[in-house]
Steps between C-alpha positions, in 0.01 A plus 500: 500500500763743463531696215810489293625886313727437258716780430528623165874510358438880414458543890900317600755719489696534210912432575601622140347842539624548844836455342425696237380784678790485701715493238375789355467748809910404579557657136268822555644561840877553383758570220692202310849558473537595128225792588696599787829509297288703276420754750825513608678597169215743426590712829875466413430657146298767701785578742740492188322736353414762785835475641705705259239756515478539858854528472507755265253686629757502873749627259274809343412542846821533637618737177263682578596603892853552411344741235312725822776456681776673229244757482539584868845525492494718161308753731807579689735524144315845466499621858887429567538739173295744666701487818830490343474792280367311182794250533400130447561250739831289406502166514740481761730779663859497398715393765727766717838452625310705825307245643281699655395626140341183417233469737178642449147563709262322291181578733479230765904519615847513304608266225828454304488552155139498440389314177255739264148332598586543884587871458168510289268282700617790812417764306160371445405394885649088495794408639658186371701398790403430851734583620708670260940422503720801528812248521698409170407103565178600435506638172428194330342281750243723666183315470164664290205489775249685270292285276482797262848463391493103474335358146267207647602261250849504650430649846855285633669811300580718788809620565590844413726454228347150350191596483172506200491840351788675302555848445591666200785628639728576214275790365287603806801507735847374541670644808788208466792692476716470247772225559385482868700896494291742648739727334376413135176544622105318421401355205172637476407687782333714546255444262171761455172363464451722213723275295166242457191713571522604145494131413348313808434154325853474665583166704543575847546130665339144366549148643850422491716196467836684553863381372300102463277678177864496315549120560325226306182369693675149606778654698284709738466446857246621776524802640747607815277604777786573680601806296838357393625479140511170302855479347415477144195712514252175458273599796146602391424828613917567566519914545163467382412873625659596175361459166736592223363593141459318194816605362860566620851567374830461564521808733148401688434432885372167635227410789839331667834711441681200611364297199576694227452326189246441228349173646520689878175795324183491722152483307114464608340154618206388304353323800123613481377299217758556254536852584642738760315803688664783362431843710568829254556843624153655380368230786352235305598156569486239173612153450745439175724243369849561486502546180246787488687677780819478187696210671625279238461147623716168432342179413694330827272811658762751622521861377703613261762773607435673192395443121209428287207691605585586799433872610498718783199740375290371800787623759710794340262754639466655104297231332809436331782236480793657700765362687549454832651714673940447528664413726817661415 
């Protein structure tokens, strides 16, 4: 007789805890959407966060080449002195009715009218043309091809005339003669380097804006790579090669002789973290505000021709507040 084994309920497989089990490994194994939402803002907060200061910290960076470079150049501010019989390099020859007077060797071939920082940078061993323009059409357009004349936060600045760093012409060297008359003779030129050893916490160049720092911050446009001049002096960086101090008068010279008016003035460009690079003629290279370099600014943010606190004790030479130099 055959045996019967009944099997015991435990021993049948239970339905309701395979489902349950089933149910339960489905929600270990992934996220639900509200903790995936969660996650997703959390790294968005995260990248809100870290994004300004990575970007700040490009900026510093960036300040902080354009700093070595203006230090390079400086090198050749003293050696151009030293070559020249203690003159300082103007910040652009005055132009001769002789053609053949306005073209100068400037180490790596012959260029016309030579800005200040290419006379310096071939003084001191780099050349900031290759190849260098002795023709008049390239006075303005001849393109920088030495990254230690460019600022990296605008490297697109690279023509010779609308370029990043300004000069301070009007009391280091003016060889502009006066009323274009060669007759009347330069403005300021020569000029000894004497005049600021005594006092050598004397500007020498900074980051410049040109004839756009005298126009309120709306009406600027971008730069002309090109070398040619914006009409109404808007163009950042327009005759940007020359800085011109804190204060002028009625009688003063202007980064652009053919814009000369109040609103036309040149000033420095606080583009490295609300600052500009500002190289001095001792050799040290510091970043300032406008203000602390004695512009007076506007609240539409452009510079003051004159008034207020505005001061030219950082560019005179003296340590004091003098003039420029007249044109008359």
């Amino acid at each position: 007789m055959r045996r019967t084994i009944n099997q015991s309920p435990r021993n049948q497989p239970d339905m309701t805890d395979r489902a349950t089990s089933s149910s339960s490994d489905n929600r270990l194994g992934g996220f639900t959407l509200i903790e995936l939402l969660v996650v997703i803002s959390i790294i968005a907060l995260l990248i809100g966060i870290l994004l300004p200061a990575l970007s700040k910290a490009r900026m510093t960076a960036k300040a902080a080449t354009c700093a070595a470079r203006m230090s390079q150049i400086s090198v050749g501010w003293g050696i151009y002195a030293d070559e020249n019989k203690g003159t300082m390099v103007p910040g652009q020859p005055g132009r001769f009715g002789d053609e053949s007077k306005n073209v100068y060797w400037v180490g790596n071939g012959y260029q016309y009218r030579p800005r200040w920082y290419v006379q310096m940078g071939a003084s001191a061993g780099f050349y900031a043309f290759a190849p260098p323009n002795p023709n008049r059409d390239g006075e303005h357009s001849t393109q920088i091809a030495h990254d230690v004349f460019l600022c990296p936060t605008v490297p697109m600045w690279t023509s010779t005339r609308n370029n990043a760093f300004g000069y301070n012409y009007q009391f280091l060297g003016n060889s502009r003669f006066r009323g274009d008359d060669e007759g009347r003779g330069m403005i300021h030129h020569p000029v000894k380097i004497e005049r600021v050893l005594a006092y050598a916490g004397t500007v020498m160049f900074a980051d410049s804006l040109g004839t756009a720092a005298g126009k309120p911050e709306s009406r600027r446009v971008p730069n002309l790579q090109s070398g040619d001049r914006e009409p109404e002096g808007l163009a950042r960086g327009g005759h940007g090669y020359a800085l011109d101090p804190p204060r002028l008068t009625g009688s003063s010279d202007y980064a652009d002789t053919r814009l000369s008016s109040p609103d036309h003035r040149s000033g420095p460009d606080m583009r490295h973290v609300g600052g500009a690079n500002v190289a001095f003629c001792d050799g040290h290279v510091t970043r300032m505000t406008a203000a602390e370099m004695g512009y007076l600014v506007n609240r539409d943010g452009s510079i003051a021709f004159s008034g207020g606190e505005s001061t030219n004790r950082l560019f005179s030479g003296t340590a004091r507040d003098e003039d420029p130099p007249s044109v008359n």
